[in-house]
C-alpha positions in Angstrom: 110.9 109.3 101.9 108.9 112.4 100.2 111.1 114.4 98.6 113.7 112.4 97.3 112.5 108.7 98.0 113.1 106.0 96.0 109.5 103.9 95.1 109.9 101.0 93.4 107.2 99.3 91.3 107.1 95.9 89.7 108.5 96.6 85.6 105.8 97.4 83.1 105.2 94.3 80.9 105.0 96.3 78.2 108.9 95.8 77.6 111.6 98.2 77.2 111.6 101.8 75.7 113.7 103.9 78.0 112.5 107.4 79.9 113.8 110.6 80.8 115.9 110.8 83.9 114.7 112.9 86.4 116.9 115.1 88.8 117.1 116.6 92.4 120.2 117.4 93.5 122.0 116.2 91.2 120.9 112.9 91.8 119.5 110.6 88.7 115.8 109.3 89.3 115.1 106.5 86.5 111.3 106.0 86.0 112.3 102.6 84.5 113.8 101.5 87.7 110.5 102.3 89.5 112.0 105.5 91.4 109.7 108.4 92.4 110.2 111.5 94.2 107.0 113.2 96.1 107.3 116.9 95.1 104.8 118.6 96.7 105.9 120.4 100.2 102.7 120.8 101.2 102.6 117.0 101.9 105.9 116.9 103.5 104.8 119.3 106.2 101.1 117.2 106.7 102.7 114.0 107.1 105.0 115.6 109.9 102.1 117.3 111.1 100.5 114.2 111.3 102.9 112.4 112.9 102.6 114.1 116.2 106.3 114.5 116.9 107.4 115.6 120.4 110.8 117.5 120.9 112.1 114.7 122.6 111.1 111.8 120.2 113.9 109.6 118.6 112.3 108.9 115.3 113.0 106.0 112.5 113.2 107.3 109.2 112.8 104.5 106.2 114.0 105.5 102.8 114.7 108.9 103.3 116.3 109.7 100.0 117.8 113.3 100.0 116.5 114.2 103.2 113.4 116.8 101.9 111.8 114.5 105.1 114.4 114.5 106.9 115.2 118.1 107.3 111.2 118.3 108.6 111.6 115.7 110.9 115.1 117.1 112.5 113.5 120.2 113.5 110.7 118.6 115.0 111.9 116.0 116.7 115.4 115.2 119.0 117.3 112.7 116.6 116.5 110.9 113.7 117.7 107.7 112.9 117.7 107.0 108.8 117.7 103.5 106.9 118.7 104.1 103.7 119.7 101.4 100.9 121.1 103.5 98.2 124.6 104.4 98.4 124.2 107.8 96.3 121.3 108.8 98.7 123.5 108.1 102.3 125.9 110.4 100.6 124.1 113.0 99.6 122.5 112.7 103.2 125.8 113.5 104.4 126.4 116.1 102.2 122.9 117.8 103.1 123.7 117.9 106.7 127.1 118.0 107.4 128.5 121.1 109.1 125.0 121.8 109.8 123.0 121.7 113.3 121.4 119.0 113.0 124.5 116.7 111.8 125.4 115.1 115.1 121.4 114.6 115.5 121.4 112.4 112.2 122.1 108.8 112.1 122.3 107.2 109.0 122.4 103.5 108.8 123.2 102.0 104.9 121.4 98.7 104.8 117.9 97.0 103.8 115.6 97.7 106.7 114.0 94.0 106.6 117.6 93.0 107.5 118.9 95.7 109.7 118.4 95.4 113.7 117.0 98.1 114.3 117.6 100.5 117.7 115.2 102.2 119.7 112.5 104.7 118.4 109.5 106.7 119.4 108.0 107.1 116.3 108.2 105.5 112.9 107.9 107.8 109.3 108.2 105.8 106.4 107.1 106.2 102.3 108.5 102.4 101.2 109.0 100.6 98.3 105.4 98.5 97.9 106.8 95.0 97.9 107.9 95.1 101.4 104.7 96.5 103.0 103.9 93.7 104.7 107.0 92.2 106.2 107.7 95.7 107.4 104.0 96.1 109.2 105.2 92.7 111.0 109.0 93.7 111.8 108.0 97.2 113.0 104.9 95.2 115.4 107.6 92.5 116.6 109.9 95.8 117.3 111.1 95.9 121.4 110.3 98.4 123.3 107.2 98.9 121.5 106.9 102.0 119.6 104.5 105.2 120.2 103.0 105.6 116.2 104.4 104.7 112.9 103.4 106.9 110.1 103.7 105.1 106.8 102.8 105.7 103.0 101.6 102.6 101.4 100.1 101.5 98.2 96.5 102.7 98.6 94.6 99.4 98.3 97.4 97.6 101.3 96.3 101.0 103.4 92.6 99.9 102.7 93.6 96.7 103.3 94.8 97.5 107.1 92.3 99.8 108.1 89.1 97.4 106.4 86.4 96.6 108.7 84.2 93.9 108.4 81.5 93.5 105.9 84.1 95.9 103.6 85.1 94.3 100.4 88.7 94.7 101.5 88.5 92.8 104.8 91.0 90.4 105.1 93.5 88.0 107.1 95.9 90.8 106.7 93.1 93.2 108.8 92.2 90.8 111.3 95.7 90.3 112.3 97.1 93.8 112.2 94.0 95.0 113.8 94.3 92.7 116.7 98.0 94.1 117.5 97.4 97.9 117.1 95.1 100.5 116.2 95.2 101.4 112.3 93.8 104.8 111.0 94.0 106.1 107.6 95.4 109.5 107.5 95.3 110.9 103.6 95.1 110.0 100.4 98.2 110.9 97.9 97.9 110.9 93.8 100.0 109.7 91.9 100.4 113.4 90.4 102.4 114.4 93.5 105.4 112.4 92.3 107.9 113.1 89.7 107.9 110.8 87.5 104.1 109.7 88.5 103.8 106.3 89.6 100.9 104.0 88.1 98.6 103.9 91.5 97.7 106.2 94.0 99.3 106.0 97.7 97.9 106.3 101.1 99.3 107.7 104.3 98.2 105.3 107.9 99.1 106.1 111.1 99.8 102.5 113.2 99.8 102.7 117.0 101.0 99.2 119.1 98.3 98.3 121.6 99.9 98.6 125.0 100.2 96.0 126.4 99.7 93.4 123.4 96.6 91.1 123.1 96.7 88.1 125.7 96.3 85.5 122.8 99.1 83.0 121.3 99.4 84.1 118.4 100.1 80.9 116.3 96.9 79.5 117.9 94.8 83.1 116.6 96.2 83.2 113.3 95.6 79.6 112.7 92.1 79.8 113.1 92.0 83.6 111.2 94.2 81.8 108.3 91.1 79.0 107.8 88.3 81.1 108.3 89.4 83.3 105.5 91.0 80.5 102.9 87.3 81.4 101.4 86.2 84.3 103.6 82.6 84.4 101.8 81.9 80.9 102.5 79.8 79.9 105.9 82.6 78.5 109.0 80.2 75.4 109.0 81.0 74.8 105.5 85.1 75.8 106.0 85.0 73.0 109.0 83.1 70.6 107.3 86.1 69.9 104.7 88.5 66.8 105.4 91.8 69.0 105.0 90.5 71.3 107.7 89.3 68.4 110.0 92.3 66.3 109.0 95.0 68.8 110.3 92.7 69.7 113.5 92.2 66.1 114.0 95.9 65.3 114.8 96.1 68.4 117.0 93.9 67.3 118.7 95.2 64.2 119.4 98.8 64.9 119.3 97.8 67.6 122.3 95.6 65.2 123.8 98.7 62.5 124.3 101.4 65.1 125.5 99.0 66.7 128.0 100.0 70.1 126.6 98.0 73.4 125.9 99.5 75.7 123.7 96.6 78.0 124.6 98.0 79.2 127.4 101.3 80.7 125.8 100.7 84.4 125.1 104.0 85.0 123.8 103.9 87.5 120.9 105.4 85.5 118.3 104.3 86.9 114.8 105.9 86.1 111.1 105.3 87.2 107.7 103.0 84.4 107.7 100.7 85.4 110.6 99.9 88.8 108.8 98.7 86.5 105.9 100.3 88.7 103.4 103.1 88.3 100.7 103.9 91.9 100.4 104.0 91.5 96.6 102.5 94.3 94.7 100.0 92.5 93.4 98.8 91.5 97.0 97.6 87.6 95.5 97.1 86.3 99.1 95.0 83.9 100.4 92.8 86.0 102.0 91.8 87.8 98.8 91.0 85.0 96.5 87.2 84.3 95.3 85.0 81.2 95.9 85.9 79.8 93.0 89.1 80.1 92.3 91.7 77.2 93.4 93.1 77.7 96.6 97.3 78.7 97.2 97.2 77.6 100.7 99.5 74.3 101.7 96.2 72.9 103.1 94.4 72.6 99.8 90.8 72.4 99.9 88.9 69.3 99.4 85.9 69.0 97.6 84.6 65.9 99.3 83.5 66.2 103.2 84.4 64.5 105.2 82.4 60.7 106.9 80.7 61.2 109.9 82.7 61.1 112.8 82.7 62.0 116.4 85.5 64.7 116.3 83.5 65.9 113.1 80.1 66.7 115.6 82.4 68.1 118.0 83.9 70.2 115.6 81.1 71.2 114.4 79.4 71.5 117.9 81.4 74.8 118.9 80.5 76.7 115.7 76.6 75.5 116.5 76.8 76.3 120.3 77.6 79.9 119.8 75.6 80.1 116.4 78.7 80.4 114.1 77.8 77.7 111.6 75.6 79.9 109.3 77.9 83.3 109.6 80.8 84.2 107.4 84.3 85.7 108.3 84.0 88.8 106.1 81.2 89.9 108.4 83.5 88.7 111.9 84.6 91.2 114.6 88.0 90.7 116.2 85.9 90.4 119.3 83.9 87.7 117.4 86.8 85.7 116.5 88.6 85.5 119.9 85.2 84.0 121.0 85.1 81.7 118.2 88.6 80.6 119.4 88.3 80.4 123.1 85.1 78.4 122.6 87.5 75.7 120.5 90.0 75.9 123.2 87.6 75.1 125.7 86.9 72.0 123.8 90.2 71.1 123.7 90.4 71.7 119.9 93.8 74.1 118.3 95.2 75.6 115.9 99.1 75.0 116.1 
């Protein structure tokens, strides 16, 4: 992470021209390759600050280059466990801290994180490349035994992305979802100036604590619902509901549900996928959730123009959102609150969303 982390960027499309290397330890850092090293101390010592490290946590370290981080989080803490991709940085790890106190406290596992099983952990400290953000979020929430905190540097606009209430400009599936699962606070801002080479956008630091126990919801029935309430998130629910794609797939769940007796509703298994966050995890953050009005939609359900007939599963449909006073309201201005209302009310019509 700070210190010695590398942070990758997507390539400029301005072509090729190469750059200076830069250096710390005798390690290479090539701006072309999207590697970064935060050189400012002062934000070293914050984000362990911030972290609120007991001397008897066992903390996950992602990316921790040549161990600036590391060192902090060693004294602090009772072991650290470090991910670390780069083969020249889970050397020079070993270098750093071998023959030292703190070596048979450092573990250093050499592997991608995303595919890594990872072992138990109090708390999570993290400064990752931007273009896993999102299926990390979802692997570190899915993580058994739950975590206390994970404190992780993003890109700034996925931070605001997390923390966005609604009515905020930023609200999206990807805040519904994370919100529901933990508690998401936004603990600094970092400029781009503190790196070496500087990176093109600035960073955020959020602190993400698991809610204990989990929401009682199924989660493939929740996100369901979230993922069509937002496919145009400025757009009344009556008028979402009202579209034959939307009614077409509810429709046959209905039914299909209705013949097998079943109810999904009542498994609240935690079962979450990169999909449920409602996030690539691609820099440029193109999701779903974030597109305007007007533009075509990128979901598998595509959005018809036409409405649907009449029909009697239509009125029913469109019965819930009326009986709670839904129809006219928009999901950029929904409360989680509002939401699990909105779905319990379909469940108790027999209507769902997986």
């Amino acid at each position: 992470m700070a210190g010695g982390k590398i942070r990758k960027e997507k390539p400029s499309r301005g072509g090729g021209g190469g750059s200076a290397n830069h250096y710390q330890g005798g390690i290479s850092f090539h701006k072309s390759k999207g590697q970064h090293i935060l050189k400012n101390p002062l934000l070293v010592d914050s984000i362990v600050q911030k972290a609120g490290i007991h001397s008897t946590d066992v903390i996950l370290e992602i990316g921790p280059g040549t161990g600036n981080l590391t060192k902090k989080l060693l004294e602090a803490g009772k072991s650290v466990i470090a991910v670390e991709l780069d083969q020249r940085m889970v050397l020079e790890l070993q270098r750093r801290f071998q023959g030292t106190p703190h070596s048979n406290r450092l573990k250093i596992i050499q592997g991608d994180v995303l595919k890594c099983d990872l072992p138990y952990f109090d708390i999570c400290v993290a400064n990752i490349p931007y273009q896993i953000s999102s299926p990390l979020t979802f692997k570190l929430l899915n993580h058994r035994p739950l975590f206390r905190c994970a404190v992780i540097m993003f890109q700034r606009e996925f931070a605001m992305r997390l923390v966005a209430q609604p009515g905020d400009t930023l609200y999206c599936r990807l805040s519904v979802n994370t919100q529901l699962m933990a508690r998401v606070s936004h603990l600094l801002k970092v400029g781009k100036n503190n790196f070496r080479p500087p990176p093109k956008v600035d960073s955020s630091v959020v602190r993400i604590e698991p809610r204990k126990p989990g929401p009682a919801v199924n989660f493939k029935e929740w996100d369901g619902l979230v993922r069509i309430c937002f496919l145009r998130k400025n757009k009344t629910l009556g008028a979402l509901f009202k579209h034959k794609s939307v009614l077409s797939m509810l429709e046959k769940n209905y039914k299909t549900l209705q013949a097998l007796q079943l109810s999904q509703g009542n498994d609240n298994q935690m079962a979450t996928d990169a999909s449920v966050l409602g996030d690539s995890g691609e820099l440029a953050m193109e999701t779903d959730d974030e597109r305007d009005d007007d533009e075509d939609d990128d979901m598998e359900m595509e959005m018809d123009d036409g409405e649907t007939k009449g029909s009697d599963f239509k009125s029913k449909v469109l019965g819930v959102l009326e009986k709670a006073k839904y129809e006219d309201k928009r999901s950029s201005k929904l409360s989680q609150e509002d939401f699990m209302h909105l779905l319990s009310l379909f469940n108790e019509a027999g209507i769902h969303f997986s």
